[in-house]
Structures are given as structure tokens and as C-alpha cells.
VOGU-3710 file (C-alpha; in Angstrom, 3 decimals, decimal comma):
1> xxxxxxxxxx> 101,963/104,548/114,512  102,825/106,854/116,771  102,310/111,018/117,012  104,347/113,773/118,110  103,662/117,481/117,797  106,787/119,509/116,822  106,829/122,851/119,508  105,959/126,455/118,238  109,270/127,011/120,371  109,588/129,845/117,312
11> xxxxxxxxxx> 107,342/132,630/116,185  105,187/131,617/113,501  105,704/128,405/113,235  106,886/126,612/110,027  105,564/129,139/107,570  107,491/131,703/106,337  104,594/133,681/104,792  102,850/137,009/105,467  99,348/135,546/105,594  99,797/132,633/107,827
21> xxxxxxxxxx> 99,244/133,207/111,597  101,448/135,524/113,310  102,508/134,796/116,884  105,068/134,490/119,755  106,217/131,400/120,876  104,963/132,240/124,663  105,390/129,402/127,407  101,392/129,486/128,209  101,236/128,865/124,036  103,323/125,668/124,410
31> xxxxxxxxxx> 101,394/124,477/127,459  98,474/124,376/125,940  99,640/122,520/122,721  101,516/119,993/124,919  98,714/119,678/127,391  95,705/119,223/124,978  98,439/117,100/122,592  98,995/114,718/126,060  94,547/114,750/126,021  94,165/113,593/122,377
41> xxxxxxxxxx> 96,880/110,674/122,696  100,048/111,740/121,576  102,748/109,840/122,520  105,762/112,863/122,241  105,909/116,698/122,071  109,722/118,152/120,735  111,056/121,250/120,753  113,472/122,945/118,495  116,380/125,321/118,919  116,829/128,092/116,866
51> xxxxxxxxxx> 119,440/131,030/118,192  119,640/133,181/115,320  116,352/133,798/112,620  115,708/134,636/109,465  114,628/138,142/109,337  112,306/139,631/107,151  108,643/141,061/107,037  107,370/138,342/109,487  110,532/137,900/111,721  110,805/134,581/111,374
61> xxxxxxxxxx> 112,227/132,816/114,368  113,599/136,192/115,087  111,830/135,124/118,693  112,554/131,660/120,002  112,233/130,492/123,466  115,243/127,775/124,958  114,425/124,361/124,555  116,006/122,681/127,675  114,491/125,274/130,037  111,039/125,081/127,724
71> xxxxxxxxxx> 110,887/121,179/128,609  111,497/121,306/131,950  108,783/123,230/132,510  106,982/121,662/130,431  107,432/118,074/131,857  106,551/119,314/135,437  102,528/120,204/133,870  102,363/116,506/131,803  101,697/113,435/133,281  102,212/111,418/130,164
81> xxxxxxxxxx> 104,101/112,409/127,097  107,317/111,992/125,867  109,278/115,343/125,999  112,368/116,095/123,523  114,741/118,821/124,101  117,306/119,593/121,179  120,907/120,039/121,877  122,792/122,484/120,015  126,333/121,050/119,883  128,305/123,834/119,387
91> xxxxxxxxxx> 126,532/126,318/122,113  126,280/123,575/124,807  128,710/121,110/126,134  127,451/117,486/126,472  128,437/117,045/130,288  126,061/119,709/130,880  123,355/118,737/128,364  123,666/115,146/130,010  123,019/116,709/133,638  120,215/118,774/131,895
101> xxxxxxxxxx> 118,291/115,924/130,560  118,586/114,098/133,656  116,891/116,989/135,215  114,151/116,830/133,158  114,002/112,884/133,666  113,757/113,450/137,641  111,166/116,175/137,112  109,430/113,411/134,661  110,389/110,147/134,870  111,431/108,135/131,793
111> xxxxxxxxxx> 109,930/110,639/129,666  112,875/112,550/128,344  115,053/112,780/125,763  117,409/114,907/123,722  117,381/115,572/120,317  120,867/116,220/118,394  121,392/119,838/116,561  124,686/119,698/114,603  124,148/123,157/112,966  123,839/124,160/109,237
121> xxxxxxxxxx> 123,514/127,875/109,840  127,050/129,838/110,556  125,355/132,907/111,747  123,958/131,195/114,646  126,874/130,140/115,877  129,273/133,110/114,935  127,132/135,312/116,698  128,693/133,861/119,710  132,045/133,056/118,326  130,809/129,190/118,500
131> xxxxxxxxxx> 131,558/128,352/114,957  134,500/126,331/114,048  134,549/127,426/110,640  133,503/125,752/107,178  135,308/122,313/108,372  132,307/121,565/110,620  130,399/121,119/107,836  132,361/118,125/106,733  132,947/117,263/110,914  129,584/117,820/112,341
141> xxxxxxxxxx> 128,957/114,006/112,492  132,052/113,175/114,325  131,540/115,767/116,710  128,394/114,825/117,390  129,225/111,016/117,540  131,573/112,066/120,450  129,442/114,638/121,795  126,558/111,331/122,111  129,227/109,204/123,238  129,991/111,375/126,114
151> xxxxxxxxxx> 126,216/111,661/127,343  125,517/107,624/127,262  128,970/107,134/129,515  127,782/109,689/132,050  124,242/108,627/131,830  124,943/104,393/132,093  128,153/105,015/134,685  128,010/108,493/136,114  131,796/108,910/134,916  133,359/109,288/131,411
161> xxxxxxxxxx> 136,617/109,788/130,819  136,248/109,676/127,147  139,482/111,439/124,761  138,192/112,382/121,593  139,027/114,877/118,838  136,308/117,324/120,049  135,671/115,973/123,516  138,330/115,678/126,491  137,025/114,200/130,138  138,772/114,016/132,873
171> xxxxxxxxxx> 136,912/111,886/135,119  133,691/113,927/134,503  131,103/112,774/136,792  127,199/112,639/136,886  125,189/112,358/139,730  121,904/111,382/140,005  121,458/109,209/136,883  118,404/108,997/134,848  115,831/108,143/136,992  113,672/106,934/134,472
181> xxxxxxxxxx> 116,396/104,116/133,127  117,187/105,143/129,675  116,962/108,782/127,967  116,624/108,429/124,253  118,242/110,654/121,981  116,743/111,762/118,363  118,292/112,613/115,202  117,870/114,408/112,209  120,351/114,476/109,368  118,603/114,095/105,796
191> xxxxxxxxxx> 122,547/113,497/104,220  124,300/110,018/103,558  126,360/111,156/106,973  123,445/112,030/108,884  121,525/108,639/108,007  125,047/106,761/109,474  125,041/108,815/112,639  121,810/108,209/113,819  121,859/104,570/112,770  124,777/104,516/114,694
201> xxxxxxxxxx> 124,213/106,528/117,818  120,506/106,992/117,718  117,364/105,693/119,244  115,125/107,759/116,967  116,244/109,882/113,479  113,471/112,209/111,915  113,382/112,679/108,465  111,668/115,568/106,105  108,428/114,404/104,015  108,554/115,934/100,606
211> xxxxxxxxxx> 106,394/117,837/98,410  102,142/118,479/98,857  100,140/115,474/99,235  102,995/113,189/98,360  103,023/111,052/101,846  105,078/108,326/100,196  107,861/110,513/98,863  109,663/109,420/101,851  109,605/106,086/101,064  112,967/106,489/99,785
221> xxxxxxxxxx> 114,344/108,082/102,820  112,949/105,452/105,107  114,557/103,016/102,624  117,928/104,460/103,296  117,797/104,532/107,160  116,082/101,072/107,071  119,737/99,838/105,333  121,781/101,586/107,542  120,148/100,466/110,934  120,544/96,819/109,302
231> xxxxxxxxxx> 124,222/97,391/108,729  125,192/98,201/112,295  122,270/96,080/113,660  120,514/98,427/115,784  116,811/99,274/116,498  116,281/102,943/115,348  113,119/103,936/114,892  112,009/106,479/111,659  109,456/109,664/112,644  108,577/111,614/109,284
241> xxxxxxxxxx> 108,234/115,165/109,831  104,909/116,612/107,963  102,744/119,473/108,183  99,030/119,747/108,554  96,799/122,211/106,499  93,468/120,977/107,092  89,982/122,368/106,434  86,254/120,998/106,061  86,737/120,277/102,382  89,729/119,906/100,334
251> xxxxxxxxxx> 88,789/123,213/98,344  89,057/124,980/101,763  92,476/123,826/102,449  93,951/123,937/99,278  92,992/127,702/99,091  94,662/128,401/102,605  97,785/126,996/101,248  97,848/128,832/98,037  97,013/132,272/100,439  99,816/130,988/102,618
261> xxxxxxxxxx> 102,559/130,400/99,273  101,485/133,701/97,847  102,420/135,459/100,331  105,932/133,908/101,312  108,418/136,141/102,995  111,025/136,373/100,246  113,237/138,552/102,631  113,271/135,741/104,895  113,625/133,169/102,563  116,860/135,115/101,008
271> xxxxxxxxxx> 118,361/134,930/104,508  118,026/131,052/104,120  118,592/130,253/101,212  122,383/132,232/101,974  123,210/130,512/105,019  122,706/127,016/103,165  124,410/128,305/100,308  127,452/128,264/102,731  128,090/124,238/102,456  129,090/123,997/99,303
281> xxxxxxxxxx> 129,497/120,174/99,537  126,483/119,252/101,329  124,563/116,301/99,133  121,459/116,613/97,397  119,411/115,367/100,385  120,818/117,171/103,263  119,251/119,826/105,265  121,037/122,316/103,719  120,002/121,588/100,016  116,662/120,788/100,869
291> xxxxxxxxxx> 115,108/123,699/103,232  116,276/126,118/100,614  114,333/124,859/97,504  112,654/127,494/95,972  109,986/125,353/94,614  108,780/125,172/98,476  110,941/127,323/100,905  107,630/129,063/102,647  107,207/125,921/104,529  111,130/124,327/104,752
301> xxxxxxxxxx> 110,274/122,068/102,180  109,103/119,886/104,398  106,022/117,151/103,441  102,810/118,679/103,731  99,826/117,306/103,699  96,457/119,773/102,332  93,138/118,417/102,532  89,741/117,321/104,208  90,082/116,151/107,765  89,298/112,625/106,023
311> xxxxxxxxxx> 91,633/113,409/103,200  94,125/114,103/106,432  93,659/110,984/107,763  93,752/108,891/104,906  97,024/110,277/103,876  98,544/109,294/107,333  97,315/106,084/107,438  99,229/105,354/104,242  103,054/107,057/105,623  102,013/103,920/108,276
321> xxxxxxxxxx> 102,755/101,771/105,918  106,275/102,720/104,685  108,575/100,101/105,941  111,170/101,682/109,145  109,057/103,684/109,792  107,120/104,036/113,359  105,923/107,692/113,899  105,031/111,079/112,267  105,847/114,616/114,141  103,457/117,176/112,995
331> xxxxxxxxxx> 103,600/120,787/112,875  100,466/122,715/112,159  99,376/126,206/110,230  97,708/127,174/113,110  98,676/124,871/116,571  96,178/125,246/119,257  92,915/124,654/116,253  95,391/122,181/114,851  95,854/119,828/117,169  92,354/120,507/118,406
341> xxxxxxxxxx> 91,050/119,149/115,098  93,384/116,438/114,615  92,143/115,071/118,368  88,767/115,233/116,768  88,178/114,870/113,328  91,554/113,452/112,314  92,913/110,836/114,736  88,993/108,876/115,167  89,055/108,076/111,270  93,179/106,864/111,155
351> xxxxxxxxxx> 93,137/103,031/111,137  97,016/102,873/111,913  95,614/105,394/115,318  92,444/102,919/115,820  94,159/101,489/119,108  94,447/104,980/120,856  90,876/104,596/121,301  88,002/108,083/121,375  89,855/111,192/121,685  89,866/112,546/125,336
361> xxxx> 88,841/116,361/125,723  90,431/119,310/125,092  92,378/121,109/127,168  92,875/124,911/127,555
//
């Protein structure tokens, strides 16, 4: 199975709380988590955009660094790892987000890729005057189905001249190609729609874990992408996004996380839970519905896993099993002791990570 770290590319992190760990997302920050995440074995490192945050006490992602010029620079200090910058495709046209990731691929060959942001959030984009209104939420798939389309023309023939409803070329050229081959590109839509598009357009599509200590909640999702990849019969492969609260006993962790749900930012977590509020026919299982649950909005609702570093490990080795799916991408409480302890009291006791071998030193 492989491992990814998801980039504190945002202050904070994934916790929208007053007691968890307050910081910036600082280049020299994301260095070291990609550097010592390329020493323990992981085989990918991707990083987020966010252009407008949630507010509140904490700020929360009030302070976000860019995430092609982040993984540039982050490609020319790895030797090894997989680096994923995330497209926004309503702030960035895909001619220039093609040229972009071939950038990065020359700076780091065959190790980039682009992940696809189709935006649930209108104040990110009306900010800038970028959104298109409430009929993107129904159109955000076919946009970026074009927008995807456009990259893999100029990427496999340096020319497109694609006509689409979003999308007009006119022999738009590309020069150099990928120097690495192939750039893969990532998805992430939880929805019916979202599932389609990535079986359809995507290498990779990661999907949300649910719940505390529930690793096989997903099985369902998995299930669903599974079916869809089979339809159009294409090899897509399924990363499950989960965080990591892990301690020296179960006790210990548990009571972080209760510290850490306490003291959610409900200021922040208003802001959210209005912006989602906006799609008012987004499914039960999209992004939308899901991030805003007030049952577990400190941490996005996503899967999180609480525990003993063996509890950790054991939980992990079980999401191995799920069928589809072929990775995890982890996000941490606390990154730099996070994926310091998952390098070496986590990953030695995974069976599904038993190939990877000891875990090599820390770095930073």
C-alpha cells in the first residue's frame, strides 16, 4: 500500500480547533515534512490550494502558500517522491497549468503530477470575479473533463486544438513535453459526478475516510469507484484520505482528540458550513455535504484514526485490504512529530508497509 503525506500548504493544518497546534504554512515547514517523508519511504507528498479561508479565532487557512510554485521548489530538494500540485480550475487556465507541471517534471523527472480542484467554495472564487455563478455547481465536472482533456493533448502532442463548452484552442502549443513520459493527474470528488470524472479522466481519485476509528467506512466509497473504473475500463487507482492522532497509549490519544473537539473554532466552522450551504443540490456524499457535518466539522469530517502507534498501524493495515484501493494520504495533528513517528513506530509494525523495509533517518 502505498503513503502520501497531504502538505501543511495551510495554517494549522486540518484542525479547526483552538487547542491544536498553531502555525504558518512556511516553505522551510514543508521541506522538512517532504524531506524526512522522502527518508521514511513515502512514495508521494500533495499539496492543496486554498485562496480564500475560513476565518475565525484560529484563522484557518486564512494563510496558504501556492501550490504550483510550493512544488517546484519542492521537487528541486527531493530525489525521490512523487510531488502533486492541485489545479484550481477556475483561477488557472489548463494551457498554463499543463506548461506548469511540465516544469516541475523537468526540474524532477517523472515525478509530477496535478491534482484537479473544481471548487465548492464561491467566495474563493468571487473574490477574484472567477466564479461562474451557482451553475458550476451542476458544471464543474464538465469543465473539468475539458479542462483535463486539454492538458493530456498538449502533454502527448505539444498541440491541442480542442473546442469545448469551457475550453477554446487555437493551435495552442507546448514545448518541451514531459520529460518524465507521463504526468498523472489526481482527483477528488466524493459525489456520484465526481466518482465518473475521475474514473473517466483520472489516474488517481482520493476519497474522504469517515468517522473515528472506523477505517472500513470507506469500504463503500471504494466500492463505488471500483464500479465506475470497471464501466469505462480504466486503471484508476483509490488513495483514502485519513488523519493521524497518535500517542504512546490509546488513553493518550484519545484525550488529545477530545482537547482538540472541545475546543473547535465554531466561528470558523460557521464560515463553512455557509459556503457549502450554497449547493443546494449537491448529494449526500459530496464534498459539500460532508466537510460541513456538525457531528465532525473540527477536522473536515474526514477519517481519523486515534490510537497507540500499534493501534495506528493495525488500523492501516486493515484500509489495505479494501478492494480498489492502493494508497492512504495522511495528514497529521502535529506534521514534523507526525511523520517522525509514523517513520518509526508506525510504518515498522504495518504488514501491508513490510516491503519498504527499516525506516531510514530523519531528516531536519
Amino acid at each position: 500500500m502505498d503513503i502520501g503525506v497531504f502538505l501543511p500548504i495551510g495554517n494549522n493544518g486540518w484542525l479547526i480547533s483552538k487547542s491544536s497546534p498553531q502555525y504558518m504554512p512556511t516553505f522551510e515547514l514543508n521541506k522538512t515534512v517532504v524531506q524526512r517523508a522522502e527518508a521514511y519511504g513515502f512514495d508521494f507528498a500533495l499539496s492543496m490550494i486554498k485562496l480564500k479561508g475560513f476565518g475565525g479565532e484560529t484563522e484557518f487557512w486564512d494563510h496558504c502558500l501556492e501550490s504550483f510554485t510550493l512544488t517546484a521548489a519542492l521537487a528541486a530538494v527531493t530525489e525521490r517522491i512523487k510531488l502533486y500540485a492541485s489545479a484550481p480550475v477556475l483561477a488557472l487556465e489548463p494551457a498554463i497549468a499543463a506548461r506548469m507541471a511540465v516544469t516541475i517534471d523537468a526540474i524532477a523527472p517523472g515525478r509530477a503530477g496535478v491534482n484537479i480542484v473544481t471548487g465548492w467554495a464561491p467566495a474563493e472564487y468571487a473574490q477574484m470575479g472567477l466564479w461562474p455563478g451557482d451553475e458550476h455547481f451542476a458544471d464543474r465536472y464538465k469543465r473539468a473533463a475539458e479542462y483535463v482533456t486539454v492538458m493530456k493533448e498538449l502533454w502527448d502532442e505539444g498541440v491541442s486544438d480542442f473546442q469545448g463548452e469551457f475550453y477554446r484552442m487555437d493551435d495552442c502549443v507546448l514545448s518541451p513535453r514531459p520529460a518524465g513520459g507521463h504526468i498523472d493527474v489526481l482527483a477528488a470528488g466524493q459525489s456520484g459526478t465526481g466518482m465518473r470524472f475521475a474514473a473517466e479522466h483520472a489516474d488517481g481519485h482520493f476519497i474522504l475516510g469517515s468517522g473515528v476509528n472506523t477505517p472500513l467506512a470507506l469500504s463503500k466509497a471504494a466500492a463505488a469507484l471500483v464500479g465506475e473504473v470497471r464501466r469505462v475500463g480504466r486503471s484508476v487507482g483509490t488513495l483514502a484520505l485519513f488523519m493521524i492522532i497518535a500517542a504512546e497509549s490509546d488513553e493518550a490519544a484519545q484525550a488529545k482528540w477530545k482537547d482538540y473537539h472541545d475546543n473547535a473554532d465554531l466561528a470558523a466552522l460557521g464560515y463553512v458550513a455557509g459556503q457549502t450551504a450554497q449547493d443546494k443540490d449537491a448529494d449526500a456524499s459530496s464534498t459539500a455535504k460532508t466537510v460541513a457535518l456538525p457531528e465532525g466539522a473540527v477536522n473536515l469530517n474526514m477519517g481519523t484514526l486515534v490510537g497507540s502507534y500499534e493501534s495506528i498501524a493495525r488500523m492501516l493495515d486493515s484500509i489495505s485490504g479494501i478492494d480498489g484501493v492502493t494508497g492512504v494520504i495522511l495528514v497529521f495533528d502535529e506534521f514534523l512529530e507526525g511523520v517522525e513517528n509514523f517513520g518509526t513506530r508506525i510504518q515498522p509494525l504495518m504488514k501491508s508497509r513490510a516491503a519498504r523495509g527499516a525506516a531510514g533517518p530523519a531528516i531536519g
